[in-house]
N, C-alpha and C positions, 0 to 999 in steps of 0.2 A: 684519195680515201674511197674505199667500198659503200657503194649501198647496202647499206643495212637489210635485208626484209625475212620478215619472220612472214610461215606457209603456216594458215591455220586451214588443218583439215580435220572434216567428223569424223573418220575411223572408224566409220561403223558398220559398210559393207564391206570393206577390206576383212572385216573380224566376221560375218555373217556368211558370203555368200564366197563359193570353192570361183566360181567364175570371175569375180573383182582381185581375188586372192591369187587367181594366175595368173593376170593380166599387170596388177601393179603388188609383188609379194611386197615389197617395203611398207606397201601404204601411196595413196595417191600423193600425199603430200609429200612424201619423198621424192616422187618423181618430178613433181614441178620442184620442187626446191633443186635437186639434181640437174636439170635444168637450166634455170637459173645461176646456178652456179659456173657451169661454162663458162660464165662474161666473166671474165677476169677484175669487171669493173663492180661484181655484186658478191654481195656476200648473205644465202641464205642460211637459216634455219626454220626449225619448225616445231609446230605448236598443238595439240588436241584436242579434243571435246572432254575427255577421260581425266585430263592433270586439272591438280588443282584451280580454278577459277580459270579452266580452260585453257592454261598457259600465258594467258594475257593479264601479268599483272602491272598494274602501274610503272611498276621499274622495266619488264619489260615492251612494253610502248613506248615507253620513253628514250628506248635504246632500237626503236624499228623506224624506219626509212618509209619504209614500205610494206603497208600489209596485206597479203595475198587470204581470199577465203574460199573456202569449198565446203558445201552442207549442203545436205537433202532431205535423209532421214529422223535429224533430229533437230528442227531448228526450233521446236518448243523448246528443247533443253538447254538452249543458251540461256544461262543467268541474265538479266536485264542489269544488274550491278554492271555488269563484264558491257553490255551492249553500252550504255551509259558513255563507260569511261572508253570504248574504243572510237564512240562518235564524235568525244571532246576531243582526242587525240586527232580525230579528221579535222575538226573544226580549228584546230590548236595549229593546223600545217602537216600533219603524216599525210602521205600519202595510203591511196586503197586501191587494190583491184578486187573485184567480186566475178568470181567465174560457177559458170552453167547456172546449177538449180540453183544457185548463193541469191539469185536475183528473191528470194521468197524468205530471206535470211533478216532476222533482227533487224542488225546491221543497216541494211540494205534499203527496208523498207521504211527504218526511220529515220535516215539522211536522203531518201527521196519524198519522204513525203505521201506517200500513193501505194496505193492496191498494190501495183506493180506483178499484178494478173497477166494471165496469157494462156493459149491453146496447144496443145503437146500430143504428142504419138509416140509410142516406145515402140519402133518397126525397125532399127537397124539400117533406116535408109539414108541415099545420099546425101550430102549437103556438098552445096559451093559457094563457096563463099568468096563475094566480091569485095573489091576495094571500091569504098565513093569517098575515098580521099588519098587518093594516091600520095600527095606529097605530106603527109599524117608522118609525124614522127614514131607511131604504132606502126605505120606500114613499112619502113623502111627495112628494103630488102626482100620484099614479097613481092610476086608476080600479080596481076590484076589479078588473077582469081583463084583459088586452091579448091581442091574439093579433097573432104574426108569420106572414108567409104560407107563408112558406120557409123549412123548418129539418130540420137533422139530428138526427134521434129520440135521445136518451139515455131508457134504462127501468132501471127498479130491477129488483131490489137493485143501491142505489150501497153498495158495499163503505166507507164514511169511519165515524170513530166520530160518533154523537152529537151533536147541532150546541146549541150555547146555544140558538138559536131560528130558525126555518123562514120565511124569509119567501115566498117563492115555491112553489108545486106548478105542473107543468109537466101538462097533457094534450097529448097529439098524437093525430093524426087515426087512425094506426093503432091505438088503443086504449090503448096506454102509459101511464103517468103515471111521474113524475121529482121532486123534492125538488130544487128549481131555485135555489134562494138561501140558500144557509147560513152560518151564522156563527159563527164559533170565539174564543177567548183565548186567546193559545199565549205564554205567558210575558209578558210586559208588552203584548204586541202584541197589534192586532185585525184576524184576519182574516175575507175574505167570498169565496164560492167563489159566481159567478155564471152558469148555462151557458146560455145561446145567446151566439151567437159562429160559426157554423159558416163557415168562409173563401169558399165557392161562392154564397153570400148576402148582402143588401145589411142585416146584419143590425146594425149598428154605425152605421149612418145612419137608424133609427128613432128617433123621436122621445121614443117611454117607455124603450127602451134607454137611448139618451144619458141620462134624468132617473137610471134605475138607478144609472149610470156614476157622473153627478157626486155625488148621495147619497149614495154608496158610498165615495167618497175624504173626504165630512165625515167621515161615521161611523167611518172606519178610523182618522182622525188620532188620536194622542196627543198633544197639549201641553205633559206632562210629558217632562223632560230623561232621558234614554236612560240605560238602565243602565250601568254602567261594564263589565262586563263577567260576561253572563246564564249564563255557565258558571262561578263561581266555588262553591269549596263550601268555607266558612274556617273552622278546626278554632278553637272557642272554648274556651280555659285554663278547670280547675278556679276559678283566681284571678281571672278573669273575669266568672263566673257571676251573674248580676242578684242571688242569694239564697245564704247563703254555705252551701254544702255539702261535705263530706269526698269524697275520691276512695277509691274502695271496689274492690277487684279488679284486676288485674292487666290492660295496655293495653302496646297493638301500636305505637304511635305518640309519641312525646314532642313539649312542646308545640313549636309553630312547624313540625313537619315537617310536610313534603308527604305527603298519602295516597291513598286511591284514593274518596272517596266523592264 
């Protein structure tokens, strides 16, 4: 069976700017989804800022594997309804990747937790980008190091907490370095925060990109069936307990109610 993964991209300098427009005419999100599709083992589509509740409704989360994001220009316009239910779906077992500016994205910055700030330059310059985990199932198949020709600078401090593990350092020509491939557990889900991607750049039509991309959507997949529901917190009876123990002191709550924890 195919992974599922639905490409949510804004759309909105694809429709603005003659230069994003030559670079990716479908829409960025076509391109990674096109991409992606090469594996014979994935199966995307894709989703906008523009449709209805941004393409992400309930039913379809519920039918995505994997969700891929891309935004820059408009991440006030994401509905918080829409962010809500995309983080329960993380917490629930979907898997996510969040690529380039996505790291400033709803999404992003309320399943991290953090600013998730950082220092940028829009110069066109190089990056290279190293492996510090070579044997990363992200990496598989890439050379220790790639470099894109044309990219916009991200330098640390990346404001995010702490990543399970680093697969990418990022150098650019102006001296910079960046923490380029990170990877988190945010309740049953697995996500990966990937940054090049900049829209002025044919950066999504390279060829260790795309390998990024599609490793990216195995390693995000869960197999295992989705939580029923990753916000539950259910008060367990005295007469419940695995080990039989007395109830000792006085309590705010009788059994079966509703509480706040």
């Amino acid at each position: 069976m195919s992974i599922r993964v639905t490409v949510f991209g804004e759309n909105v300098h694809e429709q603005k700017s003659r230069i994003v427009a030559s670079i990716y005419p479908e829409g960025m999100h076509q391109t990674i989804a096109d991409a992606l599709n090469t594996d014979p083992g994935i199966s995307a589509g894709t989703v906008t800022l523009q449709q209805p509740e941004h393409g992400l409704t309930a039913e379809t989360l519920a039918q995505t594997d994997v969700l891929f994001w891309w935004g820059h220009a408009a991440h006030g316009e994401v509905e918080d309804a829409v962010v809500e239910r995309v983080c329960d779906a993380v917490w629930s077992g979907m898997g996510m990747v969040f690529l380039h500016s996505a790291h400033f994205s709803k999404p992003f910055k309320r399943l991290m937790g953090a600013p998730c700030n950082l220092t940028w330059r829009e110069a066109g310059e190089r990056e290279r980008l190293w492996l510090t985990s070579p044997n990363h199932p992200i990496a598989a198949g890439l050379p220790n190091h790639f470099e894109l020709e044309n990219e916009e600078m991200y330098g640390e401090p990346f404001g995010v907490p702490e990543p399970l593990e680093t697969v990418f350092i990022s150098w650019f020509a102006g001296g910079e370095v960046f923490r380029s491939g990170l990877t988190y557990k945010r309740g049953a889900g697995n996500v990966f925060y990937f940054r090049p991607g900049h829209e002025t750049y044919p950066t999504y039509h390279d060829a260790n990109v795309q390998t990024v991309l599609r490793n990216a959507a195995h390693w995000a997949y869960n197999p295992a069936a989705r939580l029923a529901d990753p916000n539950a917190a259910p008060n367990v009876p005295v007469t419940e307990a695995l080990e039989p123990i007395k109830e000792r002191g006085p309590r705010l709550h009788q059994d079966g109610e509703a509480g706040y924890r």
